[in-house]
N, C-alpha and C positions, 0 to 999 in steps of 0.2 A: 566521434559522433555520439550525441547524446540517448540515451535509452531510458525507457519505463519498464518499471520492472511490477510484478504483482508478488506478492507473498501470501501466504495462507495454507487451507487444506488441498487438498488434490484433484478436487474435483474442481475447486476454483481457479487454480494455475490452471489444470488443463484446458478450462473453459479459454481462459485469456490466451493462452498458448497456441490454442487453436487460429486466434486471431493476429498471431505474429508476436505477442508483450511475451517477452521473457519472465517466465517465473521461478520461484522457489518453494518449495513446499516448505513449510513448517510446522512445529507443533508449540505448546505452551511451554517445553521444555528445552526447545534447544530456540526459540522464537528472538533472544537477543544475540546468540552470536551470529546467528545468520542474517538479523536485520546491521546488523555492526558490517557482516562483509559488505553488505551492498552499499553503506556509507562509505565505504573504503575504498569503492571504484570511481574511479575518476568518471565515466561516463555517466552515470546515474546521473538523471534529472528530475523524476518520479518516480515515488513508490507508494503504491498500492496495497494496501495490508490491511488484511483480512479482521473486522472488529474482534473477532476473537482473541487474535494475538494480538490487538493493539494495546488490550487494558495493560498487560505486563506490559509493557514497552510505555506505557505513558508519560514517565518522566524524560524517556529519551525522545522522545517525540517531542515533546514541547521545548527542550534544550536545541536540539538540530532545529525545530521552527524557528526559534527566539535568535538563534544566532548566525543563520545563513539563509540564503537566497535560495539555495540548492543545495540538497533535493526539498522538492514541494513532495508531502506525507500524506495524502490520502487514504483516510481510512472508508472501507466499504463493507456492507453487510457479505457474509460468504453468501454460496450456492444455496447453504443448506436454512438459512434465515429468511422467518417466515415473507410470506407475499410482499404485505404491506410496507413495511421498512426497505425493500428492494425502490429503489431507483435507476435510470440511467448514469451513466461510467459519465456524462457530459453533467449531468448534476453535481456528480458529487466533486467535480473537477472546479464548476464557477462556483460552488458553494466555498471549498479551499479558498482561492483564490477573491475570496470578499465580491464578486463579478453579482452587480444586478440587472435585470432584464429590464 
């Protein structure tokens, strides 16, 4: 079965967590070997990861984008990022996804 997963700080996995998405916490220091594990899982079909750890990961992100179908990389504002940059989890999912209304 395929899963979504969230990465980031802790207050943001748990938010997601609480919703049933499996998370990982990370920090800016260990933020690629742990984004590596969850490419590693066969089940993985989205990941969610936190803008803060996505700048270091950017060149992995656009390599996994550019060369597979799966996983789709969503990056989103954490918890702690201010009001306005905040959207909904459904935005930032058709916005990935090139999806116009």
């Amino acid at each position: 079965m395929e899963k979504i997963y969230i990465m980031g700080d802790i207050l943001t996995v748990t938010s997601f967590t609480l919703s049933g998405i499996e998370g990982m916490v990370a920090d800016p220091e260990n933020a690629v070997s742990r984004f590596r594990d969850l490419l590693r899982r066969e089940e993985t079909a989205v990941i969610m990861i936190t803008q803060d750890l996505s700048g270091s990961l950017n060149e992995i992100i656009h390599e996994v984008n550019n060369a597979a179908t799966k996983p789709l990389i969503i990056e989103i504002p954490g918890i702690e990022a201010p009001e306005e940059v905040r959207r909904s989890v459904l935005q930032y999912v058709t916005e990935s996804l090139n999806i116009t209304a």
